[in-house]
C-alpha positions as CSV (number, residue, x, y, z in Angstrom):
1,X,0.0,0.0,0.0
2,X,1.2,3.5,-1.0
3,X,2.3,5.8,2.1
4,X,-0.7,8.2,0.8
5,X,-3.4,5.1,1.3
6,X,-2.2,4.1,4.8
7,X,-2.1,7.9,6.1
8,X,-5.8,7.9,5.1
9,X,-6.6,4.8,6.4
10,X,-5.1,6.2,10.0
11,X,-6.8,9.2,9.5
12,X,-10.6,7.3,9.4
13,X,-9.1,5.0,12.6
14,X,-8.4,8.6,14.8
15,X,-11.8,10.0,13.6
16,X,-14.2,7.1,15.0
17,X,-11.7,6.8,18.3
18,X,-12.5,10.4,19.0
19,X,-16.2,10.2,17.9
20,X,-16.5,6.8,20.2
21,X,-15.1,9.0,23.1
22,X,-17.0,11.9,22.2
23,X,-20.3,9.7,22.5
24,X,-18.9,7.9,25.8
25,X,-18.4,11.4,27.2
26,X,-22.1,12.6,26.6
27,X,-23.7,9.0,27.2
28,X,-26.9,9.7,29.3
29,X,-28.5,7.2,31.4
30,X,-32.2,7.0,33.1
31,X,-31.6,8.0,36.8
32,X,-28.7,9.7,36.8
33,X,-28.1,13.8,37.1
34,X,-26.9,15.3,34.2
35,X,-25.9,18.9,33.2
36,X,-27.9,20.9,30.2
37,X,-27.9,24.1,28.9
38,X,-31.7,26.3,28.7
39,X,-32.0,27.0,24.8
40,X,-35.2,28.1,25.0
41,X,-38.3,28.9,27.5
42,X,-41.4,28.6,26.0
43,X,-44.7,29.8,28.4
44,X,-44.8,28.1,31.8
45,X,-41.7,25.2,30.4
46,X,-37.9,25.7,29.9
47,X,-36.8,23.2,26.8
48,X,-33.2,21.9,28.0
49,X,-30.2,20.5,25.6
50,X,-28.7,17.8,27.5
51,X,-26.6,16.9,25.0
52,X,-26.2,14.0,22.5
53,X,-29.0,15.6,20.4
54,X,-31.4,15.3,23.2
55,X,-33.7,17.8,24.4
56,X,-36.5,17.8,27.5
57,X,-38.6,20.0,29.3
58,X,-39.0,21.2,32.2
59,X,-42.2,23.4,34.0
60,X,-40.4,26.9,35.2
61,X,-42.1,26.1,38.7
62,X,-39.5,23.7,39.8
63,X,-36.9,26.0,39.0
64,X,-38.3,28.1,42.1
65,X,-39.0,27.6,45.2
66,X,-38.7,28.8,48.9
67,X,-35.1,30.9,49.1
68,X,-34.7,30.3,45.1
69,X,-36.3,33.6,43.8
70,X,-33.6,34.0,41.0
71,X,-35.6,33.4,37.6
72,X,-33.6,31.3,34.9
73,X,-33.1,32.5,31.6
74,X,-31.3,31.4,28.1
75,X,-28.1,29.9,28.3
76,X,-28.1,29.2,31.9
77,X,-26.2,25.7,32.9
78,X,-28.5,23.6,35.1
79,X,-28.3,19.4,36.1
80,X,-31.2,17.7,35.7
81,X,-32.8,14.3,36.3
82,X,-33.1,12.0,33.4
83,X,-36.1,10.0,34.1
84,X,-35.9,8.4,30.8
85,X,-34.2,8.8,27.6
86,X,-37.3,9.5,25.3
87,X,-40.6,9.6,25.3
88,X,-43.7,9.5,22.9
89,X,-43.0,12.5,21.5
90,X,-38.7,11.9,21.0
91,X,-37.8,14.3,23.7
92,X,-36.4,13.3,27.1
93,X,-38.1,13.3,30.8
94,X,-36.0,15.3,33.1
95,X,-36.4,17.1,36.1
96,X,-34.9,19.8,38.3
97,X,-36.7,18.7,41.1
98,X,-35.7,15.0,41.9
99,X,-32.0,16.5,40.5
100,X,-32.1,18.8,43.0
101,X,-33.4,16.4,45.8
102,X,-30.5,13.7,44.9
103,X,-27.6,16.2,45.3
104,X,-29.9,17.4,48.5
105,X,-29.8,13.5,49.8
106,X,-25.6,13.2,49.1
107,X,-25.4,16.7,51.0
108,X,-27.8,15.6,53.9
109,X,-26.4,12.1,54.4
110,X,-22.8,13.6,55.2
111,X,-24.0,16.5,57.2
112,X,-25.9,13.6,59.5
113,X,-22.9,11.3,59.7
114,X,-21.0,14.6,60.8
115,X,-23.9,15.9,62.8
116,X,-23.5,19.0,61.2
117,X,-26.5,21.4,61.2
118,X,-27.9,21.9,58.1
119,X,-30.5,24.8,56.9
120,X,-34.4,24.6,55.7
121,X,-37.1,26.4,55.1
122,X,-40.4,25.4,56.6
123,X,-43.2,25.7,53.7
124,X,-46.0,23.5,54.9
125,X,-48.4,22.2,57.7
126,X,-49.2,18.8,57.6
127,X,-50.6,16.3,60.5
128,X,-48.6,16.3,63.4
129,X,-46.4,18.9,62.3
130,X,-44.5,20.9,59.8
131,X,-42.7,20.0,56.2
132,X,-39.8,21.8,55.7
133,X,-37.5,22.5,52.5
134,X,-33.5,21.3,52.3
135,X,-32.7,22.7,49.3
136,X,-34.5,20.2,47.3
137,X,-35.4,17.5,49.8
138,X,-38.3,17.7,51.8
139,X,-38.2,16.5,55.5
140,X,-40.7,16.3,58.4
141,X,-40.6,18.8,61.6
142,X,-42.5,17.6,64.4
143,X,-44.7,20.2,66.6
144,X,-42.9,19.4,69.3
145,X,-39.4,19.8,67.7
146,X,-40.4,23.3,66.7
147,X,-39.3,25.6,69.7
148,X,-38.4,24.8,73.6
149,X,-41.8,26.0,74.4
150,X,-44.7,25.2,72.8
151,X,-45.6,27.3,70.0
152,X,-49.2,28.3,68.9
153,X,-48.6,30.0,65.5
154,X,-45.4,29.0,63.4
155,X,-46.3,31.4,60.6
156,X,-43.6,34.3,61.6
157,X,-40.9,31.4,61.2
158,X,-42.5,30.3,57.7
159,X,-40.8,31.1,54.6
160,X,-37.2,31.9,56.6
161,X,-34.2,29.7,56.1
162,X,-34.0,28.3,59.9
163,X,-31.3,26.3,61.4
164,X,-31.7,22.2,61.7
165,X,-30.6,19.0,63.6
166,X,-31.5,15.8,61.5
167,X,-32.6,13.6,64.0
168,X,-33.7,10.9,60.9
169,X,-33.0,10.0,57.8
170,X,-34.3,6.7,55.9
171,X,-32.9,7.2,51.9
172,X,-35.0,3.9,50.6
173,X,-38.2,5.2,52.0
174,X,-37.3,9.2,51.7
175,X,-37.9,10.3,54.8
176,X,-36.3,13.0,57.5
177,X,-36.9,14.0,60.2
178,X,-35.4,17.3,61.7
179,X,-34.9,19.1,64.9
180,X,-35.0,23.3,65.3
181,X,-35.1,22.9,69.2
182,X,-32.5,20.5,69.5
183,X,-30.7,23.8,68.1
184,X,-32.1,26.4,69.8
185,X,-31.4,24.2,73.0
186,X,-27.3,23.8,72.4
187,X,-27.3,27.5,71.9
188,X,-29.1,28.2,75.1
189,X,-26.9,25.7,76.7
190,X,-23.5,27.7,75.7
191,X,-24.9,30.8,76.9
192,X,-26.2,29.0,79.8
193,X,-22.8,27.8,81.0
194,X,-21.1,31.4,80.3
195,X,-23.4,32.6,82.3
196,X,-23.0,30.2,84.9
197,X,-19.6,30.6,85.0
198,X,-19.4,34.0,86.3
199,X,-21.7,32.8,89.3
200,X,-21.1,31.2,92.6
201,X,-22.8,30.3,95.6
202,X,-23.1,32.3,98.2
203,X,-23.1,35.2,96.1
204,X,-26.1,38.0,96.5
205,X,-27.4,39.0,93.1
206,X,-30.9,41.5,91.8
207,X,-33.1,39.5,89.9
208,X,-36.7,40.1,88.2
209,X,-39.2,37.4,89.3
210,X,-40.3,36.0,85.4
211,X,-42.9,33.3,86.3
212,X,-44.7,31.8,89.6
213,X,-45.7,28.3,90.3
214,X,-47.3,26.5,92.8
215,X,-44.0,25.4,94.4
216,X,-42.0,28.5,94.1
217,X,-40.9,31.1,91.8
218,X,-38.2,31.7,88.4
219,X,-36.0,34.7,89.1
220,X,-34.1,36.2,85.4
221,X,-30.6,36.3,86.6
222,X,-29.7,38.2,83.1
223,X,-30.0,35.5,80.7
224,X,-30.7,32.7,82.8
225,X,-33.1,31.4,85.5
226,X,-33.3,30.0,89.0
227,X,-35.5,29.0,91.1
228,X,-36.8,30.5,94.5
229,X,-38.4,27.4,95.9
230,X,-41.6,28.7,98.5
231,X,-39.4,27.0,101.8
232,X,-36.6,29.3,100.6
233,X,-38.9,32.5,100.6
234,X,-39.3,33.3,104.3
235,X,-38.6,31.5,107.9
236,X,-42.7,31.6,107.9
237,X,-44.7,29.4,106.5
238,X,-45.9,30.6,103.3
239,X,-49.0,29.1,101.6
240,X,-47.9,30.2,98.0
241,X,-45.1,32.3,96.3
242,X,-47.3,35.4,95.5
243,X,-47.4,35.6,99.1
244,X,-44.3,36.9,98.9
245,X,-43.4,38.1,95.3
246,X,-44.9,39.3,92.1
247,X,-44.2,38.9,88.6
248,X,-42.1,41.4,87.7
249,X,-40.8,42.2,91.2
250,X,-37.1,42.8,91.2
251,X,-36.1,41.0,94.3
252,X,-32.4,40.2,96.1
253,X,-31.6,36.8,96.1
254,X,-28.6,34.7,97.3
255,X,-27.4,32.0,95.4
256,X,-28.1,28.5,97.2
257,X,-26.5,26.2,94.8
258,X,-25.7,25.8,91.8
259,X,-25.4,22.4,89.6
260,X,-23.0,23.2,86.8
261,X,-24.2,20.1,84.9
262,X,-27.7,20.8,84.5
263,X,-27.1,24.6,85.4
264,X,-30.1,24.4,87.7
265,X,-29.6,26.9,90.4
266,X,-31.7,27.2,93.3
267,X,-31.8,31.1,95.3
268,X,-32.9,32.1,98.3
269,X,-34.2,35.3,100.1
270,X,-34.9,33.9,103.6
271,X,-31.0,33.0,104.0
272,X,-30.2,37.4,104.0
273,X,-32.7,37.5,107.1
274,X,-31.4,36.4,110.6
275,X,-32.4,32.5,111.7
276,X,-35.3,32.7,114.1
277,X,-34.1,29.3,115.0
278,X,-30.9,30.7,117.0
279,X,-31.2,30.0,120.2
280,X,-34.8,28.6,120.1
281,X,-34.3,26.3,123.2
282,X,-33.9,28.8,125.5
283,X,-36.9,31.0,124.5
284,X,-39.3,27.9,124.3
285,X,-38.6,25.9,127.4
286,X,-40.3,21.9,127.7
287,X,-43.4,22.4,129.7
288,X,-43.7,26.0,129.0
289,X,-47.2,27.2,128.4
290,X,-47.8,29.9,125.6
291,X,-50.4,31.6,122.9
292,X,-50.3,31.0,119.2
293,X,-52.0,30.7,115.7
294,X,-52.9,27.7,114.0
295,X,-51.5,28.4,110.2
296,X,-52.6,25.1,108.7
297,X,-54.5,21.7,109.7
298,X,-53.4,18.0,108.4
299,X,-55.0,14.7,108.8
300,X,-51.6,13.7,111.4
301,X,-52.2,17.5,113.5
302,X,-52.3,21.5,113.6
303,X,-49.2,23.6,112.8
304,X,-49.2,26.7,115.2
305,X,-47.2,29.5,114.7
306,X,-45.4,31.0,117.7
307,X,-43.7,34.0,116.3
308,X,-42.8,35.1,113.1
309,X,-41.1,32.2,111.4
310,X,-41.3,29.7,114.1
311,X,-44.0,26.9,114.0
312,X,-44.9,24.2,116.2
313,X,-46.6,21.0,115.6
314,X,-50.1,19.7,117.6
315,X,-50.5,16.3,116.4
316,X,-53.5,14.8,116.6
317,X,-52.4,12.5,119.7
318,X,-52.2,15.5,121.6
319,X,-55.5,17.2,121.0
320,X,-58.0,16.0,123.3
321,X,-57.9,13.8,126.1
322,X,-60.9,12.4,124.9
323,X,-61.7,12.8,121.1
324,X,-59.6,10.1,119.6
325,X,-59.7,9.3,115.7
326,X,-61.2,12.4,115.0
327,X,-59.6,14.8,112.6
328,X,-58.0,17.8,113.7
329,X,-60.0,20.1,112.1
330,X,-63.0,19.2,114.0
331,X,-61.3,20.7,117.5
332,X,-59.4,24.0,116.0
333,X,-59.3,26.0,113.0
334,X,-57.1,28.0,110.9
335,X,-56.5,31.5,112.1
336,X,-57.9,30.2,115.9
337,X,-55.6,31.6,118.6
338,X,-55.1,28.6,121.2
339,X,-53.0,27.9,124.3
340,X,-50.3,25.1,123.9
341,X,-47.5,23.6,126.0
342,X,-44.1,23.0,125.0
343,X,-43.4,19.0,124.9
344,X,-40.3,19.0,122.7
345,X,-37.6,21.5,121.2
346,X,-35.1,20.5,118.5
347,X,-33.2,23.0,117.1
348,X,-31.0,20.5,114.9
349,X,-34.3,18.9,113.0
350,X,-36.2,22.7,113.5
351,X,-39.1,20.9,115.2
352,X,-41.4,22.2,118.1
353,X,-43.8,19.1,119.4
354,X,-46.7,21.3,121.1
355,X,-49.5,19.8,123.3
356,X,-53.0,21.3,123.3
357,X,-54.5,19.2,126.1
358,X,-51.8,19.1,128.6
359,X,-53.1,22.6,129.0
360,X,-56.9,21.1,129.9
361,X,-57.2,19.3,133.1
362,X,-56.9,15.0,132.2
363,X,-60.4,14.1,132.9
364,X,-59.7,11.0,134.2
365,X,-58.1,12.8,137.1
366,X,-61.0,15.0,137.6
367,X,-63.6,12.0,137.6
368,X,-61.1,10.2,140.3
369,X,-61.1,12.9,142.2
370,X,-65.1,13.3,142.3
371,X,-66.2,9.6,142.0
372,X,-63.9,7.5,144.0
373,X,-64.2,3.9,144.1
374,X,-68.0,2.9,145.8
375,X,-69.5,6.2,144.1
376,X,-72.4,5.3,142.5
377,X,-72.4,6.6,138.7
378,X,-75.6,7.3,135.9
379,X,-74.7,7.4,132.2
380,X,-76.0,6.3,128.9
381,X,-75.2,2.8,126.9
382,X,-72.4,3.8,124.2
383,X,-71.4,0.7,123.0
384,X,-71.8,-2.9,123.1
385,X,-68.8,-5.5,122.9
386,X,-68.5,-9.1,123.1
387,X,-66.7,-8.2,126.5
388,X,-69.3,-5.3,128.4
389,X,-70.4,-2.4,128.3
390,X,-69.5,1.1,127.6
391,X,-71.3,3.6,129.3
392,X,-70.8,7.4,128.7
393,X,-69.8,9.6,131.9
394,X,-69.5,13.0,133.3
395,X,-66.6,14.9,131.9
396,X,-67.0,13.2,128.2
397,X,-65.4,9.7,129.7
398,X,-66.1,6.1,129.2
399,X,-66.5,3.4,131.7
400,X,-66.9,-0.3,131.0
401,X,-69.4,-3.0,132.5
402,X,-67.3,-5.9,132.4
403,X,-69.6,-9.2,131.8
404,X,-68.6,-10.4,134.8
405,X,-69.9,-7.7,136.5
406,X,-73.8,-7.9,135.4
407,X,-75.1,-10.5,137.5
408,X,-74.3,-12.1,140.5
409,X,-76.2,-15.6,139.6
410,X,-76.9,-15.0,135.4
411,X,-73.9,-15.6,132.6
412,X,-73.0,-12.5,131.4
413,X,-73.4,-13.2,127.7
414,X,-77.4,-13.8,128.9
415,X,-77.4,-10.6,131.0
416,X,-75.8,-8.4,128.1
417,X,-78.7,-8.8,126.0
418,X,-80.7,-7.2,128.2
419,X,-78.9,-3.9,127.4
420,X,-79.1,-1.5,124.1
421,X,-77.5,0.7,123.2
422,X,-79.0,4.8,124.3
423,X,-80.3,3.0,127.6
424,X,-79.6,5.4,130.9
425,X,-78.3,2.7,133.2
426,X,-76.8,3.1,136.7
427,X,-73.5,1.5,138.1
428,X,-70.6,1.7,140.9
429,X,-67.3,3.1,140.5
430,X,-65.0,-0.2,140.9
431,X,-61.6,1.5,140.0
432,X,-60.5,4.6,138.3
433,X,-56.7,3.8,136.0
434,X,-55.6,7.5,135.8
435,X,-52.7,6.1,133.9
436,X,-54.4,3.7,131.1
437,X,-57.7,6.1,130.6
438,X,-59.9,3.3,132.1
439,X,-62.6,3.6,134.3
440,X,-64.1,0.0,135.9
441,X,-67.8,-0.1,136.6
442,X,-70.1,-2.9,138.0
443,X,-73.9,-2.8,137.7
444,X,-74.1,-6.1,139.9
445,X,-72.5,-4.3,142.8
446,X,-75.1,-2.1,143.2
447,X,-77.6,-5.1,144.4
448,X,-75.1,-6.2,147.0
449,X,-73.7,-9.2,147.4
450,X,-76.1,-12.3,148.0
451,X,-73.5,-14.9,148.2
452,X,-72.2,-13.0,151.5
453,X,-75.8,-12.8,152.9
454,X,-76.6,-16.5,152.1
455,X,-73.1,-17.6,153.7
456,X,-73.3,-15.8,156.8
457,X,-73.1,-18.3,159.6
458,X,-71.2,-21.2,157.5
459,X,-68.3,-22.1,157.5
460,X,-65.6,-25.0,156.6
461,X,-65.9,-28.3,158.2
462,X,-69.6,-27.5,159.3
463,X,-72.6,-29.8,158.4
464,X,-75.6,-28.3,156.0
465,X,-78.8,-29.9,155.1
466,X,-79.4,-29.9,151.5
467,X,-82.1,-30.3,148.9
468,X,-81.3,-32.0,145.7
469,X,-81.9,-29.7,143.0
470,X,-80.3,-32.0,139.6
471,X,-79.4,-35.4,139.5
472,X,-76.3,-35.6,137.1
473,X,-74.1,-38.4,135.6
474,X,-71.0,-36.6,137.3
475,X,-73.1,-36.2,140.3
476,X,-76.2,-33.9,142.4
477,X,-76.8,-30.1,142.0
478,X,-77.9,-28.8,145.5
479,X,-79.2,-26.1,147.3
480,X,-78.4,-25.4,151.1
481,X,-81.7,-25.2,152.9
482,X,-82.5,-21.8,154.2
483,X,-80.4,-19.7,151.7
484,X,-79.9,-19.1,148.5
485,X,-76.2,-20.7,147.9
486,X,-76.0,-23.6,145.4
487,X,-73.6,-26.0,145.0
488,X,-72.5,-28.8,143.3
489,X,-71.2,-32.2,144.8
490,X,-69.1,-34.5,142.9
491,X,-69.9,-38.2,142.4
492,X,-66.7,-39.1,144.4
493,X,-68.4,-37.3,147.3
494,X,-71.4,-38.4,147.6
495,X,-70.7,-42.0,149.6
496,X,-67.8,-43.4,151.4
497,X,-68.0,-46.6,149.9
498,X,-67.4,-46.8,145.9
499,X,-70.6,-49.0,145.5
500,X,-72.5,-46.2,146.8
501,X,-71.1,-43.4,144.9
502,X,-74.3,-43.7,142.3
503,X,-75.9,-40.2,141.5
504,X,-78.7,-42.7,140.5
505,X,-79.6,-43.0,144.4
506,X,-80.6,-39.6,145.0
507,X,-83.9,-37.5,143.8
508,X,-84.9,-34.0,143.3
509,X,-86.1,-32.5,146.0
510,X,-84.8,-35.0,148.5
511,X,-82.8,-33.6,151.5
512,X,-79.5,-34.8,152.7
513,X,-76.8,-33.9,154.7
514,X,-73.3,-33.1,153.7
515,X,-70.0,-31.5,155.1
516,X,-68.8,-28.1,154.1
517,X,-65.1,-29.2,152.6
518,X,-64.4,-25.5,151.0
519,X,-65.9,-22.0,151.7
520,X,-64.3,-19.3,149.8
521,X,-65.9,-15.9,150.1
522,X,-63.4,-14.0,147.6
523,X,-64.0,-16.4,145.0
524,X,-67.6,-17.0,146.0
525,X,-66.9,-20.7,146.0
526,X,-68.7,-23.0,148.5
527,X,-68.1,-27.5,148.2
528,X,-70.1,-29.8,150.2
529,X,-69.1,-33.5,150.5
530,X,-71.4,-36.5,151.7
531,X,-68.3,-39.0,152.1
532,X,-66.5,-36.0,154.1
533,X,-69.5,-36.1,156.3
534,X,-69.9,-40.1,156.8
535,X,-65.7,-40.3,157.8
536,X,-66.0,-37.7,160.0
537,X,-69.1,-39.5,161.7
538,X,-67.5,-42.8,161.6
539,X,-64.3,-41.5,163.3
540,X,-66.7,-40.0,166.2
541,X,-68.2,-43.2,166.9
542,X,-65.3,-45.2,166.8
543,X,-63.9,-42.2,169.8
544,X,-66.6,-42.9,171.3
545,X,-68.1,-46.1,171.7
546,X,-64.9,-48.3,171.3
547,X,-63.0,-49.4,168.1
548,X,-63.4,-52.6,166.2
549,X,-60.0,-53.8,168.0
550,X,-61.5,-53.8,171.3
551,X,-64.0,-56.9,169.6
552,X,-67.4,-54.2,168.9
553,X,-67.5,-54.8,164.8
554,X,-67.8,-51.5,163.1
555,X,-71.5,-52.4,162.3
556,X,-72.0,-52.6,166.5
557,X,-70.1,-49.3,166.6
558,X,-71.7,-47.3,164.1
559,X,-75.3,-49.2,165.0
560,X,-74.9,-47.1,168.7
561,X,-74.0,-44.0,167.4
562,X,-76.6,-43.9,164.5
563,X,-79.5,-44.6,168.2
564,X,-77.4,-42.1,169.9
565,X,-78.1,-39.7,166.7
566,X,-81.1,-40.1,166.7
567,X,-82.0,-40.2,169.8
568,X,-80.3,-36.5,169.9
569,X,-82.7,-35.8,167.2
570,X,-86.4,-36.8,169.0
């Protein structure tokens, strides 16, 4: 080949290398960003070149936008999203918008890795919160992310490139989520913590009360707050803060404590006054008696305030002498001036125990003192227990009617039944327990005793005639003749001889004899025994008309003594 044939031939090869590269340079795919030139805008579209003989278009809308106000014109540069290559009509699909929101996403990813801030516009309201523009990308502010406080109208901030924290961000499903307090909160913070640092405790400052709660109040400091809880406001009790201050108020504080990791400091204006606690033994003796005011009630007492700053404590326990489990509100009131005695001073814990009825006279003492033991007493039925009854007395005291204490002859548990409660009974004074609050009544007592009228005249060892009232298994019920005492005599008792030891041989209403064995007056217990009675009558005949040894058989023996007997008796 001629040298002129092969420099053409090399000359065709360089042309298709470069025109191969030339179309490898400006290859579009669908879904990638590429750069096109405007070439012409035509109404409401702008008609793009983006090379390789390809044209799109584009509405002008997307090319604005909140913070992009700068209108496009002719032979302006922009990169667009190729959606797809080409379309019915032979032109491209592109957009400015997704191309826009995918530089956005590469931007936003890295500024989250980095936890950069990052800047948006908020456009939108939606459900739950605001939408907000990142320069392409749209991402979700929730209300509560909006401001520190709650915010009722968001429109001043609308249409304002704001600061932003991404708290979230989910590329496959396109959402973010994004913070403006996180921001404002880290700024407030840094200023928080210079201004912290030029403060120490101890340290009296002016500040201007800015808001008042139930528990206290927020003094402005200059930039930042603390709080004036209500126990640091005054040595007095104080009810609530606007007591003391208003909003408003510029007031002198001194600085409590401060917490330079949550910058939380707590004031105080009761610290620049003078301790009313000083030396509070010495003006409040124990068992001193004094006037105050009672400044507030609970369910455990009364608080009573002695002087300016100092309060005691009533509690309930030491009220009344006699109104127990009732609340203290039913025996003084707020505001009431009252007489109390000092029971307790501790300066350390700042506690006063007061007493309101140690200053009454103990009612017990006063009934013992009018109605000693014997005194014969009139009150009404207050209660009935499975042990007596309570009977209401003079002075607003109780006494109690022990069962045992009913009926001289009747069970209590019958005699109790008789009783109800609002009946006016009458009863002796038995015993009066200063001590334990406890009064002892009998109603029984007031009857006198019949077992020490029946018994007068017996005693142990002497013989009693007897009328059989009960024949049991375990032996006889009996009755002494002339008098009222019963008793009972046990089958061993009732022969000397086992054979004769049968209940079986007696009958009611037969008399027999017996020995007195036991006669307790304190315990009101009398025992009679029939086998006590035939031994002692055996051993009087054998004194005294010979004994079996002298050749008389026992039968002789007790044969005389039975004539003798009753012989004595015609």
């Amino acid at each position: 080949m001629s040298a002129g044939l092969q420099g053409a031939a090399s000359s065709r090869e360089d042309f298709a290398a470069l025109l191969e590269e030339s179309f490898r340079e400006h290859e579009i795919t669908e879904g990638s960003v590429v750069k096109g030139r405007v070439v012409a805008i035509e109404k409401d579209v702008a008609v793009i070149d983006i090379g390789a003989k390809t044209e799109g278009r584009v509405a002008l809308k997307e090319f604005t936008g909140p913070g992009r106000d700068q209108p496009i014109t002719v032979g302006d540069e922009v990169e667009v999203y190729v959606d797809r290559i080409e379309n019915a009509l032979g032109e491209a699909v592109i957009s400015r918008d997704k191309a826009r929101r995918e530089e956005s996403w590469v931007k936003l990813e890295k500024a989250f890795e980095n936890n950069e801030r990052v800047s948006g516009t908020i456009f939108n309201q939606v459900k739950g919160g605001y939408t907000v523009d990142l320069d392409g990308a749209v991402a979700f502010l929730p209300r509560s992310q909006v401001d520190i406080r709650p915010v009722r109208d968001v429109t001043p901030l609308m249409g304002t490139p704001q600061p932003f924290q991404i708290l979230k961000m989910d590329r496959r499903r396109g959402n973010i989520v994004v913070s403006r307090r996180t921001v404002l909160e880290e700024s407030r913070a840094e200023q928080r913590s210079e201004l912290v640092a030029n403060l120490e405790e101890g340290q009296v400052i002016d500040g201007v009360v800015k808001n008042i709660t139930e528990y206290g109040a927020f003094v402005d400091l200059g930039g930042i707050d603390g709080l004036l809880h209500v126990t640091d406001m005054a040595w007095r009790r104080v009810n609530h803060p606007s007591e003391v201050v208003n909003i408003g108020q510029t007031v002198k504080v001194k600085i409590i404590k401060i917490n330079h990791e949550t910058h939380r400091i707590s004031l105080g204006i009761k610290q620049l006054l003078a301790d009313p606690w000083e030396g509070i033994a010495a003006r409040y003796p124990v068992n001193a008696k004094l006037k105050g005011r009672v400044t507030n009630i609970t369910d455990y007492g009364a608080f009573v305030e002695l002087e300016p700053g100092i309060e005691g404590l009533i509690h309930v326990s030491e009220m009344s002498w006699t109104k127990k489990n009732v609340h203290p509100g039913k025996i003084v009131s707020t505001s009431q001036e009252v007489e109390v005695q000092i029971l307790e001073v501790d300066p350390v814990k700042r506690r006063i125990s007061l007493g309101l009825k140690q200053t009454l006279q103990n009612p017990w003492e006063a009934f013992s003192e009018k109605h000693p033991p014997g005194t014969e007493v009139e009150g009404e039925v207050k209660n009935k227990t499975e042990f007596g009854l309570f009977i209401g007395l003079e002075g607003d005291v109780d006494g109690m009617v022990h069962l045992s204490d009913l009926d001289w002859n009747r069970p209590g548990e019958q005699v109790i039944d008789e009783f109800k409660k609002g009946d006016v009974v009458r009863a002796q004074v038995l015993d009066v327990d200063v001590e334990k609050e406890r009064i002892s009544l009998g109603i029984k007592q007031l009857a006198g005793d019949p077992f020490a009228d029946a018994g007068e005249g017996i005693r142990k060892g002497q013989v009693v005639t007897c009328e059989v009232l009960e024949v049991k298994d375990s032996g006889i019920e009996v009755k002494i003749v002339d008098s009222d005492l019963q008793a009972f005599i046990r089958r061993a008792d009732l022969a000397r001889e086992r054979n004769d030891q049968r209940p079986e041989r007696f009958a009611a209403g037969e008399k027999v004899d017996a020995r007195v064995t036991q006669f307790d007056r304190k315990a009101r217990r009398v025992q009679l025994s029939i086998k006590a009675l035939e031994m002692a009558e055996e051993k009087e005949a054998i004194a005294q008309y010979g004994s079996a040894d002298s050749g008389a058989s026992l039968g002789d023996i007790l044969g005389a003594a039975l004539k003798a007997r009753q012989g004595d008796k015609k």
